[in-house]
N, C-alpha and C positions, 0 to 999 in steps of 0.2 A: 183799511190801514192808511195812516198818517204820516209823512216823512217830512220834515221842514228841514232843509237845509241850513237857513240860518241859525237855527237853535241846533243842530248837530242830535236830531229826535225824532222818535221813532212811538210813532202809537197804535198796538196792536189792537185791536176793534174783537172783545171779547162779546160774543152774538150779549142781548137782552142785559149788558151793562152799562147804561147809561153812553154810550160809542157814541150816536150820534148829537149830544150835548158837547161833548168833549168834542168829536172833529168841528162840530161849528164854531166852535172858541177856537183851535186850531188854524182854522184854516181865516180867520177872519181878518187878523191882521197882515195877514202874508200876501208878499208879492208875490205875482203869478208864476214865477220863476223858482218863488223860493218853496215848494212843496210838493208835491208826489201826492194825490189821491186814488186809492184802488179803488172801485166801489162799481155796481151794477152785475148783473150774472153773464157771463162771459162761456166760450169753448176753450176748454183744455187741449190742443194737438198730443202735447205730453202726456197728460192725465188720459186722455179721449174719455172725456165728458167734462158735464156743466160743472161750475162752479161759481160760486158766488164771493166773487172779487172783494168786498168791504171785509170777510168771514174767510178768511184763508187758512187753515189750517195750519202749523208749521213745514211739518211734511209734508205740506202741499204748495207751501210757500216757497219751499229751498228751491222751488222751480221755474221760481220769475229773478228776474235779475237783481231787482228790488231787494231781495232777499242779503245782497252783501249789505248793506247799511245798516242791517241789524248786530254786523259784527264791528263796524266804527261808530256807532253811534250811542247815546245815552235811551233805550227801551225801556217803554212804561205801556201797564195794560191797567185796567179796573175790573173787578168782580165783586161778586156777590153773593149771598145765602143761595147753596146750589136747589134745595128744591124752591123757594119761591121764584127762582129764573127758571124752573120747568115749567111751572107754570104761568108765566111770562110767554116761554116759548109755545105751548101750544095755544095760545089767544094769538098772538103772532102766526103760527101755522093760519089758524082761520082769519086772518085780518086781511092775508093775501091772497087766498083761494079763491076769496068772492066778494062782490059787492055787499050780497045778502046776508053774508056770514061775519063780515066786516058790521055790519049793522046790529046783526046778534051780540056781535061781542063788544060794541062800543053801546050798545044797549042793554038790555036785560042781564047780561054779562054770558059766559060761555058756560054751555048746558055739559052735566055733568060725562055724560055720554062721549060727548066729542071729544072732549080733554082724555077719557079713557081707553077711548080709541088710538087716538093721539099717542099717548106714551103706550099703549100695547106694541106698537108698530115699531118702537126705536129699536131694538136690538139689528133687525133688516135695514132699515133706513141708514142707520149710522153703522153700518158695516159696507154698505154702498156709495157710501159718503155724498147721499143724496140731498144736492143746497137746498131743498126744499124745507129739510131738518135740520139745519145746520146751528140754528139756531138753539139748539138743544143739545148738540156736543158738551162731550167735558170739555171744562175750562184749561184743564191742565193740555188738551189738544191745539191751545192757542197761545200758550206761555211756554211751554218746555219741547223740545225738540229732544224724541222717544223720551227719556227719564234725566235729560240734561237742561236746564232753564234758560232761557234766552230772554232774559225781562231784568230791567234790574231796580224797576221801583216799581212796587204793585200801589194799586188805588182801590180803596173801598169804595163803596158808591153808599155808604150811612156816612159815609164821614167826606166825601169827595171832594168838596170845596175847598173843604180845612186840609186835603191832601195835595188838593192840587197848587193852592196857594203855596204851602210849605214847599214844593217841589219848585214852584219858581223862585220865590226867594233865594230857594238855595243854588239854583240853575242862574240868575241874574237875566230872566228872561224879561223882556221888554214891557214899560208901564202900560201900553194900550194893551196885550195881552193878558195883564194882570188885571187890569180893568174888566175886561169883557169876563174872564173867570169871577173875580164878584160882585157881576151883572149876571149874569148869566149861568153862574154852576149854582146849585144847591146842595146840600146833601141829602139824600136820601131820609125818610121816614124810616127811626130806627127800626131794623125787622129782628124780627124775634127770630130765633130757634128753629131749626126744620121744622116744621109742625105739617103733619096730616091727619086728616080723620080718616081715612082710608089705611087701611093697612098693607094693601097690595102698591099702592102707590107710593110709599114709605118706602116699602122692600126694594121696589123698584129704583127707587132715586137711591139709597144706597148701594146698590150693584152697579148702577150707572157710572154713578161719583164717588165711586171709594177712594180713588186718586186725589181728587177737590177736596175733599172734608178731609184728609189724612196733610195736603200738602201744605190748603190754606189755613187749617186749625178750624173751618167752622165746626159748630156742636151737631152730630147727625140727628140728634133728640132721641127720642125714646119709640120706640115702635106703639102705634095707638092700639088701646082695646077694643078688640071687635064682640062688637056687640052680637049677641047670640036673640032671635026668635025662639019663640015657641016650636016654628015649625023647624029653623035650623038645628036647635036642640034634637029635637023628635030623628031627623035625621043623621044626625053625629051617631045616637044611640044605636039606629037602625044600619048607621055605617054605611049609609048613600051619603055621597060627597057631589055637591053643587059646584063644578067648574069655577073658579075664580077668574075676573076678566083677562086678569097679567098673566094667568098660568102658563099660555105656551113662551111669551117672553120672557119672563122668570126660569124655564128651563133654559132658552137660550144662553141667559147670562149667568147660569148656576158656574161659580168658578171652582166645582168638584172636579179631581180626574176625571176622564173617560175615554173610553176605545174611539179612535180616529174616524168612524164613520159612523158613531152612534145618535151626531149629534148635527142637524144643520150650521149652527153657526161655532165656530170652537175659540174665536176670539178671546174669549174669556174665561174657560178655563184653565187652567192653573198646570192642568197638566194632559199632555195628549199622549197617548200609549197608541204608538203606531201598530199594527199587525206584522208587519214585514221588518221591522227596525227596530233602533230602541228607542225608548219615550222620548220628549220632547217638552221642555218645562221652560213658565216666565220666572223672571227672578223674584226674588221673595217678596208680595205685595204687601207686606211691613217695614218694611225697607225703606225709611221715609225719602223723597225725593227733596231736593233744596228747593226751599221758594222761588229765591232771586241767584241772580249769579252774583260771584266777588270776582270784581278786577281791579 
């Protein structure tokens, strides 16, 4: 996160959205005095655990002090096509882990294994709210505060330059400032459409970010055809079923009813029928939530 004082602004650091282009335009022309950077992984006394300072959560955030300027000040975040930032985010996972794996992925590029590994594990990770994933949170955990929005100009990162320009113009923010934005921002390579050829990683990014695609209008696309073998065929028929990699995390995030202890993680569904009480339900996740806030 980004706070400039003398521009009365506030920039929320949404993980694999172009953040760190934007905070160095940010922070370049600013006097020492005039801005706030949070960044680096830090301990939570409050929270008791790690947390990565640049990726604050909002709910995580209402717990630095930091956090009143978002109620004076003019807040802007950037996002993005939510499954192309998953996979963002898990090349990221492996860029930090290791030197070697860092090598992998700035090389050959990241083996299909790892990536599925990767998203298998987020329903735990990001129930733990372990920085480690953090970079793969929904977006809507960086912009709205539980179902109420605390941002009040969003930024694409396919059009970023042309948005961020606009944004100062209209703000009368400073020539060196607007200089370095175009020097320095580009816009993204327009991205297409969710697209996977995996069908379990489709599913997956839709259970993930049904909030993202519902709040920020992306197209979720269309879930891919899986292609059937010979021998997967042979097996449908015989009615042996081959494990899918996401299976046990696709139950986690199944958002069906269910009984209060039937399930490890219950975050996500929709409806928890205690034994002892009566059910317990989120609000209707059609419900659209508002982008930006009006003040």
């Amino acid at each position: 996160m980004i706070i400039r004082h003398d521009l009365k602004l506030v920039f929320l650091h949404v993980p694999k959205c172009a953040g760190k282009e934007i905070r160095e335009v940010l922070v370049a022309d600013a006097e020492d005095n005039a801005f706030i950077s949070l960044f680096n992984y830090s301990y939570s006394t409050r929270l008791r655990r790690y947390v990565d300072l640049a990726h604050l959560p909002l709910d995580d955030l209402m717990h630095w002090p930091e956090f009143k300027w978002l109620e004076k000040y003019t807040v802007i975040a950037a996002i993005r096509d939510p499954l192309s930032r998953l996979s963002s985010a898990a090349n990221e996972f492996h860029r930090q882990r290791s030197k070697q794996e860092e090598a992998v992925v700035n090389g050959p590029g990241l083996p299909i294994a790892w990536k599925q590994n990767y998203i298998a594990d987020l329903p735990w990770r990001h129930a733990r709210r372990d920085p480690r994933y953090i970079h793969s949170l929904p977006i809507t955990n960086f912009t709205h505060l539980g179902d109420e929005p605390m941002v009040d100009h969003i930024l694409h990162c396919n059009t970023l330059k042309d948005d961020l320009l606009a944004l100062a113009k209209q703000k009368g923010w400073p020539n060196t400032l607007i200089q370095n934005i175009q020097t320095n921002i580009r816009n993204a390579k327009t991205e297409i459409k969710s697209v996977s050829n995996d069908h379990q990683e489709w599913l997956m990014a839709q259970r993930l970010y049904q909030r993202d695609f519902q709040t920020f209008g992306f197209d979720p696309g269309t879930a891919p055809q899986q292609r059937k073998s010979l021998r997967s065929w042979l097996k449908q028929r015989l009615k042996w079923r081959t494990p899918g990699w996401a299976d046990q995390a696709l139950e986690q995030l199944d958002p069906n009813p269910c009984s209060s202890h039937s399930r490890e993680l219950t975050g996500w569904t929709q409806q928890l029928n205690w034994h002892w009480g009566p059910m317990a339900q989120q609000p209707d996740p059609q419900k659209a939530w508002p982008t930006t806030r009006s003040r």
